[in-house]
C-alpha positions as CSV (number, residue, x, y, z in Angstrom):
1,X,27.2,73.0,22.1
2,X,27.5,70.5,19.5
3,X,24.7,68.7,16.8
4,X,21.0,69.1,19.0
5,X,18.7,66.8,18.6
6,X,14.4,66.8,19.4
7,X,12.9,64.3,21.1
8,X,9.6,63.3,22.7
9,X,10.2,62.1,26.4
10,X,7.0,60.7,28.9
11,X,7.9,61.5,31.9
12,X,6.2,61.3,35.4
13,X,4.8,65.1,35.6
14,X,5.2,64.9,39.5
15,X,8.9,64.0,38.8
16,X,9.4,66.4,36.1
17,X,8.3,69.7,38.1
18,X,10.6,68.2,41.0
19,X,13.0,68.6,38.7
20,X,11.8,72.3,37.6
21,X,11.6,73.4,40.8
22,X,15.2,72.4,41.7
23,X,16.5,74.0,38.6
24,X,14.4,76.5,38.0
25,X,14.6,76.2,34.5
26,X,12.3,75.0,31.8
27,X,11.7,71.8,30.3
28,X,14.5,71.3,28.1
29,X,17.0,73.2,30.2
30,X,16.3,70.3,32.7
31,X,16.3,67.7,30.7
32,X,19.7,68.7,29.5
33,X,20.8,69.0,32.8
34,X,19.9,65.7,34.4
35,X,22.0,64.4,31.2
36,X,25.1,66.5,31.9
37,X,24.8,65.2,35.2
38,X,24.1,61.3,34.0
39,X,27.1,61.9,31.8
40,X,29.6,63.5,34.6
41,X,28.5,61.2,37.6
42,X,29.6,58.1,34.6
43,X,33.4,60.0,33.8
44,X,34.2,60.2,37.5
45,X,33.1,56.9,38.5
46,X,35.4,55.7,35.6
47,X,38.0,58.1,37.2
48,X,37.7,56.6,40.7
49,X,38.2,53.5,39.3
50,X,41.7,54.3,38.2
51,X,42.0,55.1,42.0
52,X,45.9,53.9,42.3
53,X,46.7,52.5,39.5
54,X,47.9,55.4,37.6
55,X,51.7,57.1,39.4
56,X,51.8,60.8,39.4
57,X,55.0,60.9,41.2
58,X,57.2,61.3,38.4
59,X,56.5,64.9,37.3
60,X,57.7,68.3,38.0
61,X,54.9,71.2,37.9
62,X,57.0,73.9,37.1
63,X,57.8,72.3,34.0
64,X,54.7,71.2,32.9
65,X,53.9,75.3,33.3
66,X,56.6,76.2,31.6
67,X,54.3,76.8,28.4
68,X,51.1,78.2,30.1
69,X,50.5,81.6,30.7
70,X,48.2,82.2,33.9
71,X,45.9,84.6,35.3
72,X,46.1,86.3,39.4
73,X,43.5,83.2,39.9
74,X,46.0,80.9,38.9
75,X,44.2,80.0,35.6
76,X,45.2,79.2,32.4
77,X,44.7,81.6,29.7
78,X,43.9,80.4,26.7
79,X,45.5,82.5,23.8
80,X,44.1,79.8,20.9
């Protein structure tokens, strides 16, 4: 995880153990979560909006593998 950083947040208590009890985590573990979340739900609505206009026709997958090294799950393993 990169630089942390404290901060005092007032929040709705009702909404806050919502939130607890949907995680079941602490305070700060939800917190962080609801931001992860915030922060994903903004990259892929800037991904849908490239719906079409990017071409992904034009490539061959066995050569872009060519490099890779993958496990029986068909991930990558990283060896850096």
């Amino acid at each position: 995880m990169s630089e942390m950083r404290k901060i005092t947040v007032f929040v709705p208590a009702k909404l806050l153990a919502s939130a607890q009890d949907y995680t079941a985590k602490g305070v700060s573990e939800t917190v962080r979560e609801g931001l992860e979340r915030l922060t994903r739900a903004r990259f892929y609505e800037q991904l849908r909006a490239l719906k079409g206009k990017v071409k992904f026709d034009d490539f061959d997958l066995a050569e872009l593998r060519k490099d890779r090294e993958f496990d029986a799950h068909d991930n990558v393993i990283d060896r850096g």
